[in-house]
Structure formats: structure tokens, C-alpha cells
N, C-alpha and C positions, 0 to 999 in steps of 0.2 A: 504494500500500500504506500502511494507516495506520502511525502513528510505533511503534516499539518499542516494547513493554508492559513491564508488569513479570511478574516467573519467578521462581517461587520455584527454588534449584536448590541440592543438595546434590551440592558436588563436591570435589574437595582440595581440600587447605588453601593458599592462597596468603597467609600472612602473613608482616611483618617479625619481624624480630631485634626479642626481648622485653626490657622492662627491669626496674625491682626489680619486685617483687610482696610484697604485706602480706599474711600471711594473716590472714583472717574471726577479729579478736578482741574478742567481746562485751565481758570485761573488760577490757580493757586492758591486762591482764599478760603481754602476749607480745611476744617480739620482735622488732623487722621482719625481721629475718634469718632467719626461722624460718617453714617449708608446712609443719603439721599436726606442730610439734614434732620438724623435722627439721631441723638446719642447710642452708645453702645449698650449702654444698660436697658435702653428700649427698643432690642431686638427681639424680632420675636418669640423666642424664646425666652428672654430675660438674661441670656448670658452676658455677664461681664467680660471686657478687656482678656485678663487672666481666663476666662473659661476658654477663648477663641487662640489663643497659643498652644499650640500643640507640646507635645510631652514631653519634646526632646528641646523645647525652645529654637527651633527655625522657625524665623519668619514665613519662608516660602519664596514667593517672586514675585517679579510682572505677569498680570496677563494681559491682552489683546485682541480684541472681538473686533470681530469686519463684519455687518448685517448688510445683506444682499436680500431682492425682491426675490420673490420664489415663479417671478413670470420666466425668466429666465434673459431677462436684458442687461444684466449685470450691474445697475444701477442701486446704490443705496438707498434702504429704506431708513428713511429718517423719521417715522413715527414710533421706530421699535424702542421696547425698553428691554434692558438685561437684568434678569439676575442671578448673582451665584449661592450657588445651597452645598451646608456641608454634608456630611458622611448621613446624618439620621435623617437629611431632608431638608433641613432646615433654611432659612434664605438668612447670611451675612450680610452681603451687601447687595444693592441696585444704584441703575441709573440708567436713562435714557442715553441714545446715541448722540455722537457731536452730528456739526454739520455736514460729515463727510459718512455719517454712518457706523461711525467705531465707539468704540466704551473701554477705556483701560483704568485698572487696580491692581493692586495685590494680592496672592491668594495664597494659604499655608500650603506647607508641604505638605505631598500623600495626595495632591489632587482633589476636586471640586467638581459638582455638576453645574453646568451655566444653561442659563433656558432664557431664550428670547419670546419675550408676547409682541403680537400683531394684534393689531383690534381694528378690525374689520369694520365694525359695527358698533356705536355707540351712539344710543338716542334713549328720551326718557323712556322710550318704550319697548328698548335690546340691545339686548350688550353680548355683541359675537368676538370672539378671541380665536387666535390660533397659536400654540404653544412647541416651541421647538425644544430640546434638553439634549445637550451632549456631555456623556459622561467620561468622567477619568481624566479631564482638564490637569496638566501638569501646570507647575511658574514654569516661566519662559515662553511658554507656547500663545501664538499667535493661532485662531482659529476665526474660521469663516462661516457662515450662516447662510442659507440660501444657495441661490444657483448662478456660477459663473456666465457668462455671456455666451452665450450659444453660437454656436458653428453659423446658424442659419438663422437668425431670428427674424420673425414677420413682424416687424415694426417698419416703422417709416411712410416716405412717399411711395405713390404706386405709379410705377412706368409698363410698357408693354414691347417686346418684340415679338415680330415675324418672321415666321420659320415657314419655309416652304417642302416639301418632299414628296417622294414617288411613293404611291401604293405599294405591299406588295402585292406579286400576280394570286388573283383569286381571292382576292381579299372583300367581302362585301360591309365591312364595318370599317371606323377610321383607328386609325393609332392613338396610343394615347402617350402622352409625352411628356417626359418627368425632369427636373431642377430641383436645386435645392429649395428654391423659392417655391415649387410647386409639389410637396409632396403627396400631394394626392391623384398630381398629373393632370393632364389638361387632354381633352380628348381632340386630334383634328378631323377637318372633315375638306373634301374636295384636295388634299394634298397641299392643304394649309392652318397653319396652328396661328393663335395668338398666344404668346407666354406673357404671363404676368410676373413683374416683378414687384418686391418690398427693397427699402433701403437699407434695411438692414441683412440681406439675405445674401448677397453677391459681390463679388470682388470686381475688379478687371477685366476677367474672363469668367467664364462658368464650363461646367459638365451638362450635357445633354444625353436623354437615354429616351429613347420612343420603343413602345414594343406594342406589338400585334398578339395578343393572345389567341385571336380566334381561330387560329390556323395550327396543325398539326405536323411539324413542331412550331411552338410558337414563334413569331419574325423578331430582330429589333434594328434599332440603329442608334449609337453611339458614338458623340466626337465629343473630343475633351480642348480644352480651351478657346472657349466660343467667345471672339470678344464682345462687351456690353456695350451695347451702342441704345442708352433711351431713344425710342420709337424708331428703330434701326429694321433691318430684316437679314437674314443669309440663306439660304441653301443648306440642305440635311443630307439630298443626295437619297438612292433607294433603302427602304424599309425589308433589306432584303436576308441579310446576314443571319441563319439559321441557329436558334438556341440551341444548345448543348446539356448536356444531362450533369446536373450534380448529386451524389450520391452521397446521401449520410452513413458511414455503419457504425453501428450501434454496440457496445457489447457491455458486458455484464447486468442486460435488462433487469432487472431484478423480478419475484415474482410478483400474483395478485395486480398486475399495472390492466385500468380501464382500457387507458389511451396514450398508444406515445404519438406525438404531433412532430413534423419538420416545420416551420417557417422560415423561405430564403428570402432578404431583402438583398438588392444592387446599392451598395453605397454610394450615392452622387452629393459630390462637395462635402461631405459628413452625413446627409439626410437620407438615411436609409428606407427606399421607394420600392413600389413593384412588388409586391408580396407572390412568394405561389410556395402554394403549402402541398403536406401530403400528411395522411395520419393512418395508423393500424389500431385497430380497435381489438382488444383482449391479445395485447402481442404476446406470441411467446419468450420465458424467461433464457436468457443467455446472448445470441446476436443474431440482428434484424440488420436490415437496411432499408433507407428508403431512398426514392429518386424524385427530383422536381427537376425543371427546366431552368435555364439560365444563359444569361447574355455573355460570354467570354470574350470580353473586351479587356484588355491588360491594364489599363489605370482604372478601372471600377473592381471595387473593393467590395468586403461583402459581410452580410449580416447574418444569422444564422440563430433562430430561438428553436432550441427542441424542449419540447416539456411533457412529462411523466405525469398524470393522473389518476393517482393511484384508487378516485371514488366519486362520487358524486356530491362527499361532502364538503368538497371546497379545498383539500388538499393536495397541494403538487409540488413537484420539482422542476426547475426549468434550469438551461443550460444555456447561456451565453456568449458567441461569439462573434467580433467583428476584426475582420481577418485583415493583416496589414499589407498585402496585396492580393490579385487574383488567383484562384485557385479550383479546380477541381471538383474537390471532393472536400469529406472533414470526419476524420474518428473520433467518433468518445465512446467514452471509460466508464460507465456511471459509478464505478468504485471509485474513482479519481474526484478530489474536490468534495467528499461526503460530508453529507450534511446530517442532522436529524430529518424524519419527516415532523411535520407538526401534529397530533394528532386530535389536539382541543384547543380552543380559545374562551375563558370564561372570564369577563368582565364582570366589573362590581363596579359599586358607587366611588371607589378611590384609588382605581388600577384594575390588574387585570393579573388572572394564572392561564398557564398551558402545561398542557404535556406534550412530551415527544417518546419516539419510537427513534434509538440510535440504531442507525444502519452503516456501518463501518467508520464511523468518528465523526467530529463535529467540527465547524469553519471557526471563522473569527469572529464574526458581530451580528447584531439585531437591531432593528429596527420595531419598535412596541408602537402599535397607533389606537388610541384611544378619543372617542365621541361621549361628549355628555351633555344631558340640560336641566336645567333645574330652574325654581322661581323664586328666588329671596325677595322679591322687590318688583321685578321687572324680569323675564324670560333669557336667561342666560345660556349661552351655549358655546361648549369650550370643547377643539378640536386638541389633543392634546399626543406629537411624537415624538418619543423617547429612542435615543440612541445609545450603541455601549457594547461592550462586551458582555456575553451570555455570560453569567457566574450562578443563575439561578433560576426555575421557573416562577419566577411571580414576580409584581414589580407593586409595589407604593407608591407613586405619585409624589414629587417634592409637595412641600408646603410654599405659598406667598407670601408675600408680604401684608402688611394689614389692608394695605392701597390697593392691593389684589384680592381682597376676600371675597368679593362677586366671584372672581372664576379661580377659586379654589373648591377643586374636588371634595375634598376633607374637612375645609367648612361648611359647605353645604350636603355633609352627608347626611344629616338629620332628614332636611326636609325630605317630606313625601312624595313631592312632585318632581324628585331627582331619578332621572330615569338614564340611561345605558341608550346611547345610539346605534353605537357597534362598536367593534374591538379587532387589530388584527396582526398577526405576528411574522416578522421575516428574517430569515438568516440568509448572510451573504457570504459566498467566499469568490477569492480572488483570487486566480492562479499566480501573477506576478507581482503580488502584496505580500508582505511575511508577517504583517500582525496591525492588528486596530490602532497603534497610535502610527501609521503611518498614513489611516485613513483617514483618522480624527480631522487635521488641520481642514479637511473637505468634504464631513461628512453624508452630507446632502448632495453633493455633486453624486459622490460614488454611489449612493444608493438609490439616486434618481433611473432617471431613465438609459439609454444606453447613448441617447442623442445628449445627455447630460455629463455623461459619465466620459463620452469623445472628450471631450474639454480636458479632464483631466491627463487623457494618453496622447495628446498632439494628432492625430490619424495614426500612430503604431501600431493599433490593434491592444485588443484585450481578450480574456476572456474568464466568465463570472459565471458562479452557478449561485441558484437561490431556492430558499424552502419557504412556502408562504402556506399561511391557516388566519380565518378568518372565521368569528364567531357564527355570522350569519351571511 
């Protein structure tokens, strides 16, 4: 069995006894004894100075928070506030972001959970929150929140070019033709497309990928650096170039599997388009293969989701690949990269437990997402995901600050009309990670999507497996 991966895993908190903490002072007119203008002794907890010094008397160090939007334009959110919680949950210090989106203090040694709120929603009549938590924060560490600037982002102005192209023979439907700008493609007709562009989606040049599915093998045509000319036009040339077979093989199926699924995407500019699947339904245990079609053009790159469904209750394994040039074919291992499977998610009013079923060892980290709403006042609802190293199945929920007691779990666990939205649990491992503090500084990037997760590997390629359970 290869060595241990890295897993991203959001689970309780297991840290030390905290020491001072500075709160985030731009000016410099505040004083160390004081989180957001509040003395120490009226923490929420009630600990004094001496209780927040850890046991061996280090301080600890700097930290460093970067809060990013989670639309994924890279731009800082300057409504978030921060705060960090020590080992039993607790919250030491807060504070809002500067104007560039950052929050910096000091934190004890032994590490810290930091959890960013978003509030969505705030009027006399609802108060929506979204709660981010990453655990195991070392001093020193600069860590980031949110989603790096995407490969391909749809914002901006909107331009259009004109592509022109030959059918292919016997073809009675149009091509349909894919950009980073267009991942869902644009269909032509009469052997002519309009592509639309965003300003934030395209370079100099772009990648071009047209394919004809309705023909037997499917058609396509691809050219790689097409330059951008706003309301420009060029030539594609025939839709003629005959798809090629990619072939997954599969081995150590394991048994009981529903469904194992292929999904192949064409990677154009980062934006992985064109999907064509293939799925065996009650495969057998040991080695499968399956075959889908594909465009073999040498600079398109390529995407690859297989996933394992072991039932109809919401349980699977998925395998993640985006290959750092073009290729063929692709083996996995399903011993390789193991995970648990998940096999329950049972949420409560103040976190959440699972079980698992280990099936040849476990990754690096998790990822906990918790829904709730309740009424102290006014109809509250608090999105809340917890990140971390698995150390345990069950998670507590930190505590708030007082200023946060609307969307604290734990304080409104009384009332009656606190109810459970949903709950749901994921482990991630990473072939070319060695362990969660490598992840941490970008938590979110890596456990987003895989158009998410590009940002962090430059186009190199990666590849990730993950294990997801979901209450309902």
C-alpha cells in the first residue's frame, strides 16, 4: 500500500492552552490587553491574562489572515470579521478586516482555530451568516480564506467573436463550441458561431475546441492560440478530425459498489468542457475498464472524475484527475489514496457525528458543513464549514463572541425552534501533498472545486480522491 497521503479533514478542535493574544491594531493605539475593545477579564469565558499563557510561558507569534470572496474573483471581502478560539472553543480575540481584507495578532503556541463570518443578510427581520473555521493555525502562518482568482472568471465586459467552419460530412445538427469563456459551449448553426466573451475570462489568445457528438465516432476541431480580437472573426477550418477512445482501467474495485461512473472533460484554458461519461452498474469486484471518446489534440489537457457509489444513500468515493498534458488513457488503484467511506452523518443543534467504515487507511483532512436556524429574536440562519485534520468523529462547534450570540449554535441551543438544515462530511486526499499544514495556508482553494483547486497547481496537473456523506 502506498505511504499515507495527505487529507484535508475538518474535525474538533484539538489544540493547547492559549497565550496573550494582541488584537488586529492598524494604529497602534490599543492595548495589548484588549479583543475588539474589550478587556481580558471580559472574555468570554472570564479568563484572565495568566489563564490565556500557556504552561510552558511562550507567547506564541504573529498571525495573518487574507479574507477573499468565495465568488471566486479574488477580490477582498471587506465586510468579514475574524475570530480566533482556543483549544475548548473558546473565542480570544476578534476583529474585523483592514481595508485590504487582512486581520493580524498574536496567537499562543500549540495552534488556534480562526473562523471568518460573512453576513449575508442583516435586517430587522434576518440575520443570514456564513461561517468559515480552519483548524490547527500555527504563529507564523499567514493563511487565506476564500477563493483565489480563477483561471477563467465571468466577470466583466461582454465582447463577441466570429468563428466560421465547415460541417462535418453527414452531419445534420450544428457543432457546438467551447472557450474558457464558454463552458457550457455555444452551439453553431449554418457553419457559423458567435462566441461570447467576459473580461475577465481570456488572455491575448484563447483555446478553441468544437465537437460534433452526433456522429459515430464523435467529430471535433481544435486550435490553440486564437488571437482576441473584440468583435473580430477567423476561420476554424473542417469539423472533421475523428475522436479517439480513452480508456479508464480500473482495478482493485472493491466489492458491494452500485455504480462506478467515468467522467472525461477537455481542459480548454483551465475550464474543463465537453463532458462524455460512461458508467457500469453493479461492477464487478477487482478490474473493469471503461471507454469514452475524446478529442487528441496535444495542448488540451484533460479532466477525469470516476466515482464509486457504493448505495443509494448518499455515499461515494470519487477520484480526481487533471492530467498535465494529453494523454490516452488513465489507471487507478482504488487501494491507492484510501480513504474511509462515510457511512452516517448525524447532526445536532451544536455540530455534528459520523461514522466511517476504514477500507485500507485514511487521507489527510475534512471538511464538516453544517446548516442551522433558529428564532431568538428574529429568524437566524447560520451556514457553518469547519476545516482540519480528522482526529475524531464528532465535532462541537466553537463558541462566539457575545456580538455573535444570534449565530451561535450553543447559545441558541435551548430554543425550540432550532432546527438542523442539513449536515455533511468530506475527506480529501492528495496524491502530491504530504500532510494538512501544507494545505492549510489555502484551505478552500484545495477543497473547492477542481477549476478552484487549478489555481493552486499552475496547469501541472493534480490528482485528489475524496469521500463524501451527507445527512440527507
Amino acid at each position: 500500500m502506498a505511504p499515507v497521503k495527505r487529507f484535508i479533514g475538518l474535525a474538533s478542535v484539538m489544540l493547547l492552552a492559549c497565550g496573550d493574544v494582541v488584537k488586529n491594531d492598524p494604529d497602534g493605539d490599543m492595548d495589548d490587553d484588549t479583543a475588539d475593545g474589550m478587556d481580558v477579564e471580559d472574555s468570554p469565558d472570564g479568563a484572565d491574562a495568566d489563564d490565556m499563557m500557556p504552561s510552558d510561558g511562550v507567547p506564541g507569534g504573529s498571525l495573518v489572515v487574507h479574507v477573499l470572496n468565495r465568488t471566486g474573483d479574488g477580490d477582498p471581502d471587506l465586510n468579514a470579521h475574524v475570530i480566533v478560539h482556543r483549544a475548548d472553543g473558546t473565542a480570544i480575540a476578534d476583529g474585523a478586516v483592514d481595508a485590504s481584507g487582512n486581520y493580524a495578532t498574536t496567537i499562543p503556541a500549540g495552534g488556534v482555530v480562526v473562523t471568518v463570518v460573512r453576513t449575508t443578510l442583516d435586517t430587522p427581520q434576518e440575520l443570514t451568516s456564513e461561517l468559515t473555521s480552519i483548524t490547527d493555525v500555527q504563529p507564523g502562518e499567514e493563511i487565506t480564506f476564500g477563493i483565489q482568482r480563477r483561471v477563467a472568471l465571468q466577470q466583466g465586459g461582454t465582447t463577441s467573436m466570429t468563428a466560421t467552419y465547415t460541417q462535418p460530412n453527414g452531419a445534420t445538427t450544428g457543432v457546438v463550441f467551447y472557450t474558457s469563456c464558454l463552458a457550457n459551449g455555444k452551439a453553431g448553426l449554418n457553419g457559423s458561431v458567435l462566441l461570447e466573451f467576459k473580461d475577465g475570462c481570456h488572455g491575448a489568445t484563447f483555446q478553441l475546441l468544437g465537437v460534433h457528438a452526433g456522429l459515430t465516432p464523435p467529430r471535433f476541431v481544435a486550435v490553440d492560440n486564437v488571437p482576441y480580437v473584440a468583435s473580430g472573426s477567423f476561420g476554424v477550418g473542417a469539423v472533421s478530425s475523428t475522436m479517439s477512445n480513452f480508456t479508464t482501467t480500473y482495478s482493485n474495485v472493491p466489492p458491494d459498489i452500485g455504480r462506478l461512473a467515468t467522467h472525461r472533460r477537455t481542459v480548454v484554458d483551465g475550464m474543463a468542457v465537453a463532458v462524455f461519461s460512461s458508467a457500469l452498474v453493479d461492477p464487478a469486484p477487482g478490474t473493469v475498464m471503461t471507454t469514452v471518446p475524446y478529442p487528441a489534440a496535444g495542448f488540451l489537457r484533460a479532466e477525469i472524475i470516476s466515482s464509486l457509489d457504493r448505495d443509494s444513500s448518499g455515499t461515494f468515493m470519487q477520484h480526481e484527475v487533471r492530467t498535465p498534458n494529453v494523454q490516452s488513457g488513465l489507471a487507478v488503484d482504488w487501494n491507492e489514496l484510501a480513504l474511509p467511506w462515510i457511512d452516517d452523518v448525524v447532526p445536532s443543534k451544536t455540530g455534528l457525528a459520523w461514522t466511517t467504515t476504514i477500507d485500507g487507511g485514511a487521507g489527510d483532512v475534512m471538511l464538516a458543513s453544517w446548516r442551522g436556524s433558529w428564532n431568538p429574536g428574529r429568524p437566524v440562519t447560520v451556514t457553518w464549514r469547519y476545516i482540519g485534520p480528522q482526529t475524531t468523529n464528532t465535532l462541537v462547534l466553537p463558541r462566539l463572541p457575545s456580538a455573535f450570540s444570534e449565530l451561535d449554535p450553543q447559545a441558541a441551543a435551548g430554543d425550540t425552534t432550532h432546527t438542523i438544515g442539513s449536515a455533511q462530511v468530506v475527506f480529501m486526499d492528495y496524491e502530491d501533498m504530504t500532510s494538512y499544514a501544507q494545505i492549510r495556508p489555502h484551505a478552500e482553494n484545495y477543497l473547492s472545486s477542481t477549476v478552484d483547486a487549478e489555481t493552486m497547481f499552475g496547469g501541472l496537473g493534480f490528482t485528489r480522491r475524496s469521500a463524501s456523506r451527507g445527512d440527507r
